[in-house]
N, C-alpha and C positions, 0 to 999 in steps of 0.2 A: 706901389713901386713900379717904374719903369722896366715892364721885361724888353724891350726892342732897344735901351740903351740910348735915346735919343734926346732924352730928357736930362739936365745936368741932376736935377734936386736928386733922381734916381739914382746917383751912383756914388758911394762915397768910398774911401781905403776901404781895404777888408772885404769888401765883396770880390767873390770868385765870375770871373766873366767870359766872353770867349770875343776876341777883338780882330779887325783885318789890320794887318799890317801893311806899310806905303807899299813895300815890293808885291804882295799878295791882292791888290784890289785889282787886278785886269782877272786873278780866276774866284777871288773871295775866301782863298783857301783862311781860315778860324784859327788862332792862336789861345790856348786859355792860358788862361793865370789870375793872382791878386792883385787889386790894385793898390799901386801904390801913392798915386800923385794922379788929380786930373789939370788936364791939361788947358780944355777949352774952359773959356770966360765966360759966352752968352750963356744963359738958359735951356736955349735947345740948339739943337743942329741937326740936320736933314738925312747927312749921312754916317752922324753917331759922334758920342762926345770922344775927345781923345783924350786917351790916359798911358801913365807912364806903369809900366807893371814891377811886381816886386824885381825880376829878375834884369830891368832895366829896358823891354819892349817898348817899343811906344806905339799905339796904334787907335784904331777908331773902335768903339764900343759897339758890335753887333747883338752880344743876347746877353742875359744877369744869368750866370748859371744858378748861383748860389748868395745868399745874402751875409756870407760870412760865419754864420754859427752851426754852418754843418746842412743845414733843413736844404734841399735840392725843392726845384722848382716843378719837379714833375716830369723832365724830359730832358 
């Protein structure tokens, strides 16, 4: 799996993630949540795929907290 979220095949709903939102990228401040809907089309992207979160965010995919079924990634 993709932990840096830059890879699309890496991310699909149900995974817990921590994303930058448009207003957030000049400090990078981290938004989590689930995803709900991804957003980009290519394969990969540079500066993270965009997804739409369950609570309706939408923003770029900086780290995979969590792969959905609870297990954490170590940090």
């Amino acid at each position: 799996m993709s932990e840096d979220g830059k890879k699309r095949a890496g991310i699909v709903p149900g995974l817990e993630v921590d994303i930058v939102l448009k207003q957030d990228q000049r400090t990078g401040k981290t938004t989590r949540g689930v995803v709900k809907d991804i957003l980009t089309k290519s394969p990969e992207h540079p500066h993270g795929i965009k997804v739409r979160l369950a609570d309706g965010q939408v923003g770029r995919v900086k780290r995979i907290v969590s792969d959905g079924s609870g297990k954490r990634d170590g940090g």
